[in-house]
ChimeraX commands (.cxc) that place a marker at each C-alpha (Angstrom):
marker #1 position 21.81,-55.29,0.49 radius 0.5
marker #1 position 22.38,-54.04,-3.08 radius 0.5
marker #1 position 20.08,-56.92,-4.38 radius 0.5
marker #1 position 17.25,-55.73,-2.20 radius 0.5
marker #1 position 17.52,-52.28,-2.83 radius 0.5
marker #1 position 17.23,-53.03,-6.63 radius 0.5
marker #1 position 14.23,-55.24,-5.85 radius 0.5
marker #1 position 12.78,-52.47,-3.86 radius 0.5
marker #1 position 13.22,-50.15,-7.00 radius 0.5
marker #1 position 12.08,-52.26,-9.65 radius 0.5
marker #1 position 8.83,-52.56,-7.14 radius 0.5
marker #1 position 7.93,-49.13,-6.94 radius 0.5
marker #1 position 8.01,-48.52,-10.29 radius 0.5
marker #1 position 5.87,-51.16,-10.85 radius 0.5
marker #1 position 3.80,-49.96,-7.74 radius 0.5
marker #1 position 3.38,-46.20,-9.56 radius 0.5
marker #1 position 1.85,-48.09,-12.62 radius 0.5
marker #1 position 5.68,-47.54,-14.67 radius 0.5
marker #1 position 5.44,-49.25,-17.64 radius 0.5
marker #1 position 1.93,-50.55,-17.59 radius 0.5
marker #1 position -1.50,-49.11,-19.33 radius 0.5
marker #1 position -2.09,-47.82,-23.11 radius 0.5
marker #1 position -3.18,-44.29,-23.89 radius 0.5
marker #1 position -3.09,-41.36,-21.58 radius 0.5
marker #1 position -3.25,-44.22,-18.79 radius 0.5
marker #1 position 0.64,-45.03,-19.86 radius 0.5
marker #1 position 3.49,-44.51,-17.80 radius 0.5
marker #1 position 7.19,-44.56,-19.01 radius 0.5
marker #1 position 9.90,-47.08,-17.08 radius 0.5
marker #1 position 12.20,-44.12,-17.29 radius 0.5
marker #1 position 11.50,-40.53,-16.78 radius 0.5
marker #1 position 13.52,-37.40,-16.74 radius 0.5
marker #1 position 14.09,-37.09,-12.79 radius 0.5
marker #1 position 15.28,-40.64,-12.57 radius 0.5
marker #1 position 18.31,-39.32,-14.40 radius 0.5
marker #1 position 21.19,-37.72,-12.49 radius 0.5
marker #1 position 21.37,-34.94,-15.51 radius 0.5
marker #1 position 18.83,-33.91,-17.99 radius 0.5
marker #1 position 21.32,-33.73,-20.21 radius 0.5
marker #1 position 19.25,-33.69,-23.57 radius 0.5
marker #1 position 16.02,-34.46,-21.78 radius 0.5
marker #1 position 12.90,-33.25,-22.95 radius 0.5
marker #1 position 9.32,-33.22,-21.96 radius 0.5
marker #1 position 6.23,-32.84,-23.97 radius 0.5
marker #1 position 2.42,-32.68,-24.07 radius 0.5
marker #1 position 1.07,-35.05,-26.54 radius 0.5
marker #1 position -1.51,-34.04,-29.14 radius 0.5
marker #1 position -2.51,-37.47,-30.29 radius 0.5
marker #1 position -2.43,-39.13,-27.07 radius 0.5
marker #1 position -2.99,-36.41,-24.48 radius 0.5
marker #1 position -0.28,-36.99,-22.11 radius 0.5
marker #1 position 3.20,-36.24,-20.98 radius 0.5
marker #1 position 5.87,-37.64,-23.15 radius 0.5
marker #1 position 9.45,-38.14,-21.29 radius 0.5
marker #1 position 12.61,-38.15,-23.85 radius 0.5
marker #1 position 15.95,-38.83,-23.52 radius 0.5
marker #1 position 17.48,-37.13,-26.45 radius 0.5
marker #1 position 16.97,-34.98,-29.34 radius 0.5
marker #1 position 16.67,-37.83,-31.54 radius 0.5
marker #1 position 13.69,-39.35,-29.65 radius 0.5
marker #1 position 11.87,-35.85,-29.30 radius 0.5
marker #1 position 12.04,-35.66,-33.32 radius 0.5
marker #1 position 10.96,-39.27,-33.67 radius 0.5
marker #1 position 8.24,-38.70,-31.55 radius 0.5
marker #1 position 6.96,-35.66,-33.53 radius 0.5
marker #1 position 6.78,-38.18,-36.81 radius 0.5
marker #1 position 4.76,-40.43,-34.56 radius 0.5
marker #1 position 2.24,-37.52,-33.47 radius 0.5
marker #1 position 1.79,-37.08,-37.35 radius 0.5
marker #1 position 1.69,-39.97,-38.80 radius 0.5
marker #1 position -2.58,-40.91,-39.71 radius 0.5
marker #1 position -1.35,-44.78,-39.18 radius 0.5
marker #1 position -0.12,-44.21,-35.45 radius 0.5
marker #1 position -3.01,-44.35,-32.79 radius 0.5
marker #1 position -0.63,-44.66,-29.81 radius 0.5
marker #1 position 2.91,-44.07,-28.50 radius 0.5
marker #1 position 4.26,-45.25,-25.69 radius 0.5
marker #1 position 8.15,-44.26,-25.16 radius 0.5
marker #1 position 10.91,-45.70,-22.07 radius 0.5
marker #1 position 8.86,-49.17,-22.58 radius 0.5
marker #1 position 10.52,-52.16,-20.09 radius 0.5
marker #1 position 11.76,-55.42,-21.53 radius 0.5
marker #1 position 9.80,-57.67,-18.43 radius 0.5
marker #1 position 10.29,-60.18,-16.85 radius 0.5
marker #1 position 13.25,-59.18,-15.97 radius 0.5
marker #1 position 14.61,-62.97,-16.33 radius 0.5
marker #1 position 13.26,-63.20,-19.44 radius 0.5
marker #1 position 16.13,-60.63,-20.80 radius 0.5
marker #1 position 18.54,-62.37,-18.40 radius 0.5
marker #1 position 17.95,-65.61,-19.82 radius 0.5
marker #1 position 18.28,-64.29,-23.64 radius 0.5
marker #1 position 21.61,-63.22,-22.40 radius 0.5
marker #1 position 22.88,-65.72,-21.20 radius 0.5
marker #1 position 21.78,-67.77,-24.35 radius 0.5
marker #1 position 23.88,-65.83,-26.44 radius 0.5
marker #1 position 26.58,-65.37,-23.98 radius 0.5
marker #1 position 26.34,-61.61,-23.68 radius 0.5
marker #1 position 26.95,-59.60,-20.51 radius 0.5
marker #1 position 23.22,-58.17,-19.29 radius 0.5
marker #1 position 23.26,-54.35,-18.44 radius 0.5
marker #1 position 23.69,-53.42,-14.84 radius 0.5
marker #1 position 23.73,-50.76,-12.89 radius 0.5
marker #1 position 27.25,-49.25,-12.74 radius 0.5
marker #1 position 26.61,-48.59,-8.89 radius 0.5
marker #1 position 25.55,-51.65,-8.13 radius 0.5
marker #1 position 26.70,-54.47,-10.49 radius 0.5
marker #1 position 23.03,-55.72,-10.32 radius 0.5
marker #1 position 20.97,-56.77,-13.95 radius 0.5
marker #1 position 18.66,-53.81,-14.70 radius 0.5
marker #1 position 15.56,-53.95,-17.00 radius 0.5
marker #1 position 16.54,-53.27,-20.53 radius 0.5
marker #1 position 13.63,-50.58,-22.44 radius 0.5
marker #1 position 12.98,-50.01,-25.77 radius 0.5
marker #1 position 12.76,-46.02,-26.42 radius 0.5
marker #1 position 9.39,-46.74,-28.34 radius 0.5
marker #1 position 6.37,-49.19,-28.72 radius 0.5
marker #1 position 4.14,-48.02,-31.35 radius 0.5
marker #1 position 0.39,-48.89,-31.73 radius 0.5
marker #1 position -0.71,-48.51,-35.53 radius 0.5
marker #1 position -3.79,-49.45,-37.20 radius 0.5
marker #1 position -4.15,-50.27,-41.00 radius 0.5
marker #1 position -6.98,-51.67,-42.61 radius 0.5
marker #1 position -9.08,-51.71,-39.00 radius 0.5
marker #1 position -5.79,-54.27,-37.62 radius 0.5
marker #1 position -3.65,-52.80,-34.70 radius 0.5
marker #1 position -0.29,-53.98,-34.71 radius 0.5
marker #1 position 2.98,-53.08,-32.23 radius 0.5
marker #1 position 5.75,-52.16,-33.78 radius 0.5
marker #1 position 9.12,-51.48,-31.30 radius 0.5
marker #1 position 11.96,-49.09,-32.53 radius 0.5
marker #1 position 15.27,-48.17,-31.05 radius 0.5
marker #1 position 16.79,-44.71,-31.46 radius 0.5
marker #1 position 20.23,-44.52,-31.34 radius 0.5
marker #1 position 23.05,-41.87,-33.23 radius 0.5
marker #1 position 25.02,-43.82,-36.03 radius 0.5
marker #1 position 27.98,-43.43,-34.24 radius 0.5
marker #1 position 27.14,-45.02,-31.31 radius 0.5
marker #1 position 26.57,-47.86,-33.37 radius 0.5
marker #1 position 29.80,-48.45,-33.68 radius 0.5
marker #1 position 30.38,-49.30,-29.35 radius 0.5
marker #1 position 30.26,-53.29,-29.05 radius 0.5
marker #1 position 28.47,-53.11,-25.62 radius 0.5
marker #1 position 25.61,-51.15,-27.40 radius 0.5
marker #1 position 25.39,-53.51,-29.79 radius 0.5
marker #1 position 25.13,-56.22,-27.94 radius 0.5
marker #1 position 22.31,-54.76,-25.64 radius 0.5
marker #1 position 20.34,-54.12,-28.81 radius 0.5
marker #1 position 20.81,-58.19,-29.84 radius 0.5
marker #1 position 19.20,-58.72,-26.50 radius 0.5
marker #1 position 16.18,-56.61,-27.37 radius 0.5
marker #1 position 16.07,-57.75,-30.51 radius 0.5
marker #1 position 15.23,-61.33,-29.51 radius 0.5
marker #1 position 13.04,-60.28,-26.62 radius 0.5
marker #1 position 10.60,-58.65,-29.53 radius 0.5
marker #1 position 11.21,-61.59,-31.95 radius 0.5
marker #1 position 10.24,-63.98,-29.31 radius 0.5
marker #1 position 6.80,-61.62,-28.43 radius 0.5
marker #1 position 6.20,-61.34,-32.25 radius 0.5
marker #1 position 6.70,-57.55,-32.48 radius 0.5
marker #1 position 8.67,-56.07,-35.17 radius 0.5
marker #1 position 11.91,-54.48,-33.92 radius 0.5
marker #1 position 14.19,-51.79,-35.78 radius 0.5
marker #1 position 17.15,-49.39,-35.32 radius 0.5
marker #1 position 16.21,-45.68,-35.96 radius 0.5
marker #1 position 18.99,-43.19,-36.45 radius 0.5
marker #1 position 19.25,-39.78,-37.46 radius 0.5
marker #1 position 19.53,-40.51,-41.27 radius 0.5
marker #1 position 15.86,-41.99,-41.03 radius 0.5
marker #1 position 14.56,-39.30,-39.04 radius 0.5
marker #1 position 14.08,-36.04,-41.39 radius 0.5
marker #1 position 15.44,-32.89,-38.79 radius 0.5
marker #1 position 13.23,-30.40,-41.55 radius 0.5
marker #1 position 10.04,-32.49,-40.59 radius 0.5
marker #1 position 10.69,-32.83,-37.76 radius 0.5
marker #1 position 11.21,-29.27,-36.89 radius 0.5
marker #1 position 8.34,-28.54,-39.03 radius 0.5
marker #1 position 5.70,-30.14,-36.72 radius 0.5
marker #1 position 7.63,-29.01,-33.59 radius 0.5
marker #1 position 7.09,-25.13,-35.07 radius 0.5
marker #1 position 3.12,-25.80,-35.44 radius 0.5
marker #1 position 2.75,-28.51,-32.41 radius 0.5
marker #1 position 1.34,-26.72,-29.85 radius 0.5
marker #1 position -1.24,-25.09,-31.49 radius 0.5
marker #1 position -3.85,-28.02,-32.18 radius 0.5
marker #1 position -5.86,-26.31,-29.44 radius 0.5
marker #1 position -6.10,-22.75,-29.41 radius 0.5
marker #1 position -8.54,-22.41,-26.51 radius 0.5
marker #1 position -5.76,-22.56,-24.36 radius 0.5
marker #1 position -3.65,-20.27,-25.78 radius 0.5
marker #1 position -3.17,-16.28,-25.28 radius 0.5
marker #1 position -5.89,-14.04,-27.19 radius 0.5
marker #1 position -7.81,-16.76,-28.07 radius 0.5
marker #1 position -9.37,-16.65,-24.28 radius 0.5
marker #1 position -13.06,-15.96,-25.14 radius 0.5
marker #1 position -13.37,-17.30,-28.83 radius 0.5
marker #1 position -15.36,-19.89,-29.12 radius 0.5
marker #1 position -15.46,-22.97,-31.68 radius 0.5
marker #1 position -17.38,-21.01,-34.15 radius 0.5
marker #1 position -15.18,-18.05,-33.90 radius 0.5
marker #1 position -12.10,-20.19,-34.85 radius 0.5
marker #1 position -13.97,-22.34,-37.54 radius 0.5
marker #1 position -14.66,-18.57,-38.78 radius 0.5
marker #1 position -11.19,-17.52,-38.79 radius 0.5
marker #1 position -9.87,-20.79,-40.28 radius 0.5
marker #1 position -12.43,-20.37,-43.06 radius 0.5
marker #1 position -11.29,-16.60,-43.90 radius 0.5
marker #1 position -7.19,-17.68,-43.83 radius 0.5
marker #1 position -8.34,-20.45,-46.02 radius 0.5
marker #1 position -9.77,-18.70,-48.94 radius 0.5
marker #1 position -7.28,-15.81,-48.85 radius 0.5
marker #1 position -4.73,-18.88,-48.76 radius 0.5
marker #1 position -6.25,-20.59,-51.72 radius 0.5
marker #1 position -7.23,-17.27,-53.56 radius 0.5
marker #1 position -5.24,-14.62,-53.70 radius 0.5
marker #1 position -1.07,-14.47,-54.07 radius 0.5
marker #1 position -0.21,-13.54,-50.36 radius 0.5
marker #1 position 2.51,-14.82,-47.85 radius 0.5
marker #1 position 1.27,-16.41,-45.07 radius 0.5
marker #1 position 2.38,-13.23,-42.64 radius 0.5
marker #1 position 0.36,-11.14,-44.64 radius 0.5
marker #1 position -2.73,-13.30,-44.62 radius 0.5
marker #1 position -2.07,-13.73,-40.67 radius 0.5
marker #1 position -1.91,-9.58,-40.25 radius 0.5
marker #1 position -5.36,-9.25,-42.59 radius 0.5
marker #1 position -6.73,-11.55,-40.30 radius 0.5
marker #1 position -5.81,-9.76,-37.07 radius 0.5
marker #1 position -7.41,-6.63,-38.15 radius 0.5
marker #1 position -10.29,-7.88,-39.56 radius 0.5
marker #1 position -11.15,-9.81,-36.67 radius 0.5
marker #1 position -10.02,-7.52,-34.06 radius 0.5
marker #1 position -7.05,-10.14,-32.68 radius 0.5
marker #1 position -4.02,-9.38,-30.83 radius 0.5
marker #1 position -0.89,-9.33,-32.88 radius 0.5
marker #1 position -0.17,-13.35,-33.34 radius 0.5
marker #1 position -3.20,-14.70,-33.16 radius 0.5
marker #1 position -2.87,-14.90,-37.29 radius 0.5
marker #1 position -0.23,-17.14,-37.26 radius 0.5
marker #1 position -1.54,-19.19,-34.59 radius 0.5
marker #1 position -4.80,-20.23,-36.77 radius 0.5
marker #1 position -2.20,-21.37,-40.07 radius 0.5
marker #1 position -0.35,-23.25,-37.24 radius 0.5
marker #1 position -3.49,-24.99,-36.20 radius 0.5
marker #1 position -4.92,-25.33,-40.25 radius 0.5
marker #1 position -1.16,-27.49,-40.66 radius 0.5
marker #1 position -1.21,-29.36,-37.32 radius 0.5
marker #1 position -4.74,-30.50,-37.28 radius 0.5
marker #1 position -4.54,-31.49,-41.20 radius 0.5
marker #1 position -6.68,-28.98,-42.49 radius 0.5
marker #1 position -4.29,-27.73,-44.95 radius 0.5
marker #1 position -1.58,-30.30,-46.48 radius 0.5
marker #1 position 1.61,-28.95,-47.67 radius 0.5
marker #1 position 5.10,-29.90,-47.99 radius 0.5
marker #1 position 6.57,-30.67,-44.39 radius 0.5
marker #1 position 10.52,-32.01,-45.95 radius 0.5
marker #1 position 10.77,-28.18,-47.13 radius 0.5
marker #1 position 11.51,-25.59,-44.27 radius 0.5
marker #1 position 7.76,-23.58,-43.63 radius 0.5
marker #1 position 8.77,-19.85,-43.91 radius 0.5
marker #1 position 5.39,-17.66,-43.80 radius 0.5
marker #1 position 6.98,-15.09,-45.50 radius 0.5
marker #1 position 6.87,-16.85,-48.65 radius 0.5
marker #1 position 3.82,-17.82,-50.36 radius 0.5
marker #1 position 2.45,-21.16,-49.05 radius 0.5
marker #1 position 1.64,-23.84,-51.76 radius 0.5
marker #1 position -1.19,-25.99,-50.33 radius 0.5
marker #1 position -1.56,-29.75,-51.76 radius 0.5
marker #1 position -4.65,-29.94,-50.16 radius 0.5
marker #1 position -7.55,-28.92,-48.01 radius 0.5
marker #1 position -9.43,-31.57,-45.47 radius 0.5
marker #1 position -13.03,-32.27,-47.09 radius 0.5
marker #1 position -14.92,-30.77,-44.28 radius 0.5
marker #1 position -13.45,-27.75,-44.52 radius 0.5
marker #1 position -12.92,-27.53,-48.13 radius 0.5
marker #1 position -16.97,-27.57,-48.38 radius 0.5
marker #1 position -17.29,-24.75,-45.85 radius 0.5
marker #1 position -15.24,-22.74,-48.24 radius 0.5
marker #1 position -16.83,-23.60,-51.18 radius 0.5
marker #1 position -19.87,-22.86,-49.81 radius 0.5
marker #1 position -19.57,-19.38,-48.69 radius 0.5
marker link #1:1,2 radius 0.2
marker link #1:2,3 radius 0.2
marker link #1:3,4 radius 0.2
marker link #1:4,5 radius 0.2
marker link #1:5,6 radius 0.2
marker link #1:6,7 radius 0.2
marker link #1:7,8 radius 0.2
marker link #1:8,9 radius 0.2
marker link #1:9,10 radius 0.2
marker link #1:10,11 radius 0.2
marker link #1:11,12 radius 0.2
marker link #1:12,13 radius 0.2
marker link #1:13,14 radius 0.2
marker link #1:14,15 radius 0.2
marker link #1:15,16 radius 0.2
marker link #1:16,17 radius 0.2
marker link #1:17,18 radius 0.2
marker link #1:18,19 radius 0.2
marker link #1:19,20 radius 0.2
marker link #1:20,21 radius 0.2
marker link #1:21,22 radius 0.2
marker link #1:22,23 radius 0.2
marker link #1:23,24 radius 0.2
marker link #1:24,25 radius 0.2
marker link #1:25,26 radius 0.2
marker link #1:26,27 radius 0.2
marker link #1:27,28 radius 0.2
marker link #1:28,29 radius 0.2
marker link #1:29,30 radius 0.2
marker link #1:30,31 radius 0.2
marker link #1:31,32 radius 0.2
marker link #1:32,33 radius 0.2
marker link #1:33,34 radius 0.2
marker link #1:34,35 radius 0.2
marker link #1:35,36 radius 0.2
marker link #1:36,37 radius 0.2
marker link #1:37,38 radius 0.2
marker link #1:38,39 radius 0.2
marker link #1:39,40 radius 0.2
marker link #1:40,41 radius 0.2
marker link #1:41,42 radius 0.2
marker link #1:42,43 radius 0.2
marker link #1:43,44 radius 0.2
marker link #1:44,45 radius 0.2
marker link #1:45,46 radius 0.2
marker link #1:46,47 radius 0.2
marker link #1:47,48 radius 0.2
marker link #1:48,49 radius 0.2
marker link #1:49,50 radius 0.2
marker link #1:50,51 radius 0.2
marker link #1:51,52 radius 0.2
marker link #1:52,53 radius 0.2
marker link #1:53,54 radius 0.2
marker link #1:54,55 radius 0.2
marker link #1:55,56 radius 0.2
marker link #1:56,57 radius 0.2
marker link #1:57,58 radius 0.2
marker link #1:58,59 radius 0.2
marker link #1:59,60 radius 0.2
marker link #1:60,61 radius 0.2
marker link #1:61,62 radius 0.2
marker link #1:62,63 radius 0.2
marker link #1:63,64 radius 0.2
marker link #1:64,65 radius 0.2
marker link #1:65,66 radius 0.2
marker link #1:66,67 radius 0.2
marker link #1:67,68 radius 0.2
marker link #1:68,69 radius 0.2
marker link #1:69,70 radius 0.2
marker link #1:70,71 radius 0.2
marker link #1:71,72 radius 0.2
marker link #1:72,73 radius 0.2
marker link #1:73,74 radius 0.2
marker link #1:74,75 radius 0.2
marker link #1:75,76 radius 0.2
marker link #1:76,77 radius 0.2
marker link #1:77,78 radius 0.2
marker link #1:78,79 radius 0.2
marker link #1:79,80 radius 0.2
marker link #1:80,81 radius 0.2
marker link #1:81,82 radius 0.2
marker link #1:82,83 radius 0.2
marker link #1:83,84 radius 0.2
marker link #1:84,85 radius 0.2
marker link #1:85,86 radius 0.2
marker link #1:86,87 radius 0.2
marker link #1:87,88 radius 0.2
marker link #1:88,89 radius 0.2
marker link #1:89,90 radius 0.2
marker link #1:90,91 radius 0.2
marker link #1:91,92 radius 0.2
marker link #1:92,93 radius 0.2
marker link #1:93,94 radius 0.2
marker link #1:94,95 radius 0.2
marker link #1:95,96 radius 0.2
marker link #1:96,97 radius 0.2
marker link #1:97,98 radius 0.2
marker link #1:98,99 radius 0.2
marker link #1:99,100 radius 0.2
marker link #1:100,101 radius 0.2
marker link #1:101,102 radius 0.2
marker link #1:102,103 radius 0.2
marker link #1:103,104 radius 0.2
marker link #1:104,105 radius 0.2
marker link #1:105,106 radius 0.2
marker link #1:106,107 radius 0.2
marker link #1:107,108 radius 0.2
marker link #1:108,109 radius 0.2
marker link #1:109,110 radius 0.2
marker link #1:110,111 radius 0.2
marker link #1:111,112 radius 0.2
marker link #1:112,113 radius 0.2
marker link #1:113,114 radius 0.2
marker link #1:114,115 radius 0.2
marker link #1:115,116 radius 0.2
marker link #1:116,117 radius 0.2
marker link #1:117,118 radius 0.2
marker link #1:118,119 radius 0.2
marker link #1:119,120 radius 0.2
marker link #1:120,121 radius 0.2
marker link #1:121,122 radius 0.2
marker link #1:122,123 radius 0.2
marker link #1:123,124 radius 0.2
marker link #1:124,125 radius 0.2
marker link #1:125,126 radius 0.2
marker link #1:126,127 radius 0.2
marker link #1:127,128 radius 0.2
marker link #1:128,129 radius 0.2
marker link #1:129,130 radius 0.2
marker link #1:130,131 radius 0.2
marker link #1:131,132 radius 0.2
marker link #1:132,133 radius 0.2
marker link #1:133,134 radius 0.2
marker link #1:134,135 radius 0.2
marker link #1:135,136 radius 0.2
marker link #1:136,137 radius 0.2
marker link #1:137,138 radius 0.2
marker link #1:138,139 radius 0.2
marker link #1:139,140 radius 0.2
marker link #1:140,141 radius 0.2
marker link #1:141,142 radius 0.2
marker link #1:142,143 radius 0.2
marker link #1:143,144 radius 0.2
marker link #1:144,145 radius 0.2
marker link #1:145,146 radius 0.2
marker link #1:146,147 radius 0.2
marker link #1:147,148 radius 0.2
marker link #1:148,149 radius 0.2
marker link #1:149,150 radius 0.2
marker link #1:150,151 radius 0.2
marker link #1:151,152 radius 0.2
marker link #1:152,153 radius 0.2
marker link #1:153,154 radius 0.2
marker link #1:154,155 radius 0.2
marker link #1:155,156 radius 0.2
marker link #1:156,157 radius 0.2
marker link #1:157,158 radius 0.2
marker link #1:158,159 radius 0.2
marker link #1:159,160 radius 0.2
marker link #1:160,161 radius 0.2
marker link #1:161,162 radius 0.2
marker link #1:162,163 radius 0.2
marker link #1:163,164 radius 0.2
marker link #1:164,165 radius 0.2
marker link #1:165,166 radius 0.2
marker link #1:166,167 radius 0.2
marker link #1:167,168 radius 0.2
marker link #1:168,169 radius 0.2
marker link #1:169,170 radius 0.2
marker link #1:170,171 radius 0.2
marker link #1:171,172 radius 0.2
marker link #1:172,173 radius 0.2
marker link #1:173,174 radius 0.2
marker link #1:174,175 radius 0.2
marker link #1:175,176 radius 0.2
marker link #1:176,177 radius 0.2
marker link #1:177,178 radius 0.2
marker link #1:178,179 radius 0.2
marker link #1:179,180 radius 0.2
marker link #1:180,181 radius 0.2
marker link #1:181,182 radius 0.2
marker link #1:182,183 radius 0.2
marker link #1:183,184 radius 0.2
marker link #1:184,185 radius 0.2
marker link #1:185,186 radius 0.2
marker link #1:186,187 radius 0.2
marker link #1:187,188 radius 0.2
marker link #1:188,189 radius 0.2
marker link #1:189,190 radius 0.2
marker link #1:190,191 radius 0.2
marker link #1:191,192 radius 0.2
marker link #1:192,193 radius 0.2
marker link #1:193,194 radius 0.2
marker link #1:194,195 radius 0.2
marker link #1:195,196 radius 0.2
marker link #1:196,197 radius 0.2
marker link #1:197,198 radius 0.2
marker link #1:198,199 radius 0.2
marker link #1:199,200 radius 0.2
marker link #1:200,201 radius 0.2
marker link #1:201,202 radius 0.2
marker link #1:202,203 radius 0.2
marker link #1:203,204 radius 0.2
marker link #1:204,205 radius 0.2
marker link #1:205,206 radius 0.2
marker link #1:206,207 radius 0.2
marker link #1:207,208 radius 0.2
marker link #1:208,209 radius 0.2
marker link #1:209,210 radius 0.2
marker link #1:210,211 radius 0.2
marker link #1:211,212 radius 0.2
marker link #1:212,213 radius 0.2
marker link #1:213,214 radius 0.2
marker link #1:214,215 radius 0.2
marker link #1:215,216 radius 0.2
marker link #1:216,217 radius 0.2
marker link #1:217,218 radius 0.2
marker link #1:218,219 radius 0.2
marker link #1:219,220 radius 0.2
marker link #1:220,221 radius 0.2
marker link #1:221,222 radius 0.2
marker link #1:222,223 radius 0.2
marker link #1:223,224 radius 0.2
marker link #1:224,225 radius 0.2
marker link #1:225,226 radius 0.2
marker link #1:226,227 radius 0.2
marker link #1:227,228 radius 0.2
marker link #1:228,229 radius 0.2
marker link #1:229,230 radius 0.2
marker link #1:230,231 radius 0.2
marker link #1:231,232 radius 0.2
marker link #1:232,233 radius 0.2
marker link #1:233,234 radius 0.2
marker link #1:234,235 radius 0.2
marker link #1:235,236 radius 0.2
marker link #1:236,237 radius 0.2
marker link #1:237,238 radius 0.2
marker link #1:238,239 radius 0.2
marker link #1:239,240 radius 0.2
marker link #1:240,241 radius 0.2
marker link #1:241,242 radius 0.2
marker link #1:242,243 radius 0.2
marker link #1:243,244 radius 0.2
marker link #1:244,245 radius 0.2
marker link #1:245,246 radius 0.2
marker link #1:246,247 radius 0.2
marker link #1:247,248 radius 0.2
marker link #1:248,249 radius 0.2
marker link #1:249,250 radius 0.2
marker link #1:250,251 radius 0.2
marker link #1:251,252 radius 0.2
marker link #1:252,253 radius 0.2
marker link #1:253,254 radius 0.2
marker link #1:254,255 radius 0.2
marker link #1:255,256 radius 0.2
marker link #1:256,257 radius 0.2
marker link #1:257,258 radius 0.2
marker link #1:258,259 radius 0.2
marker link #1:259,260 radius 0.2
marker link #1:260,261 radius 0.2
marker link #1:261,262 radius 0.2
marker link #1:262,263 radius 0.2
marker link #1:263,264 radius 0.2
marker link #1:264,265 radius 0.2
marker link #1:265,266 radius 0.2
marker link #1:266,267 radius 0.2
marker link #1:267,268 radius 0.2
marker link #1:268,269 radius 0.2
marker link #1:269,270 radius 0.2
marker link #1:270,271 radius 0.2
marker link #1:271,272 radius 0.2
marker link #1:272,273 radius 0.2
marker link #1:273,274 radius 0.2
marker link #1:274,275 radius 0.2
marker link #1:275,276 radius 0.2
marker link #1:276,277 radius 0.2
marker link #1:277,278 radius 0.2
marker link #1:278,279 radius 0.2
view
């Protein structure tokens, strides 16, 4: 009975498209609900791929904001399944390891990697697969041994495989882009309801040659910009956030952004860059 029900399971998922597709068309093997506690479970739009993103920890939410901003990554696809599932079984029992099962049922369960990553370099795609995982749970045998599995099922499908933990994930970054995520499309947001795309290429222009010109914090820039334009209180700081997370401005991401200090810029994206010169 147990056997069937996991069958029935595994089906489903494959039935709702789970783990299958590339793009938005991508569907994670696990998502939050499966889980009988959210515990550190997060959920997030995508800016780069235009989709829901299902984590199951901190770690993998700031990974995944490295991802969004990384020019060499053109696709992400997280809670990715290790299938067949008798391919992992057999690796298993090659190495005389125990495959995970589900502690309800005692049945093998399909083994996911928390990340396959699509890059492109030099016009070639390659998949990369990476493993989050705390340093200290590196330590826990079991763990260990359920990464040697997935690290042979990627060796034998020539994808590079790697351990992530928090030492290689930079929490400042990370929290960097979290602070100006949401903002790569302002037409969504509150007070920017009937600007259109001129309006915000306007405003982008002003913030950037008071930014490059004058001595001014970025708060202060964000309130000149307010009046000036006749925007609601907000709106100011919502334009820097979308100059840093669509790459119009570059500036040191490992240092803590604090717009009430007085932003140095390492550079400014061509096509903007002209606009300003220009006027």
């Amino acid at each position: 009975m147990s056997k069937r029900k996991r069958s029935t399971s595994t089906e489903k998922k494959m039935k709702d498209g789970r783990g299958q597709g590339s793009g938005t068309d991508y569907k994670p093997w696990i998502v939050i609900q499966d889980l009988g506690s959210l515990g550190r479970s997060t959920r997030l739009k995508g800016y780069k791929i235009p989709r829901q993103f299902e984590f199951l920890s901190d770690l993998e939410r700031n990974y995944f904001y490295l991802l969004e901003h990384s020019d060499g990554v053109v696709d992400i696809r997280e809670q990715y399944p290790l299938l067949p599932l008798g391919e992992t079984l057999n690796i298993a029992d090659e190495l005389g390891l125990k495959h995970p099962t589900n502690p309800k049922t005692n049945e093998p369960i399909e083994i996911t990697t928390d990340f396959l990553i699509t890059t492109l370099n030099d016009g070639q795609h390659a998949h990369v697969a990476r493993t989050l995982k705390y340093k200290n749970d590196l330590m826990n045998e079991r763990i260990l041994e359920k990464f040697e599995i997935e690290r042979v099922y990627w060796e034998r499908q020539s994808v590079d495989w790697g351990i992530v933990t928090e030492l290689e994930v930079p929490k400042t970054m990370a929290h960097n882009i979290a602070f100006v995520h949401r903002y790569a499309d302002l037409s969504m947001l509150e007070g920017f309801e009937e600007c259109s795309t001129y309006d915000i290429e306007d405003m982008s222009i002003y913030f950037l040659q008071v930014l490059l010109a004058e001595e001014k914090t970025v708060k202060q820039i964000a309130k000149e910009l307010e009046k000036n334009f006749g925007m609601v209180v907000g709106c100011g700081l919502s334009i820097f956030k979308y100059l840093v997370m669509t790459k119009v401005i570059e500036i040191d991401l490992s240092e803590k952004l604090d717009v009430t200090k007085i932003l140095s810029v390492k550079a400014v994206r061509t096509d903007f860059s002209e606009k300003v010169k220009a006027i």
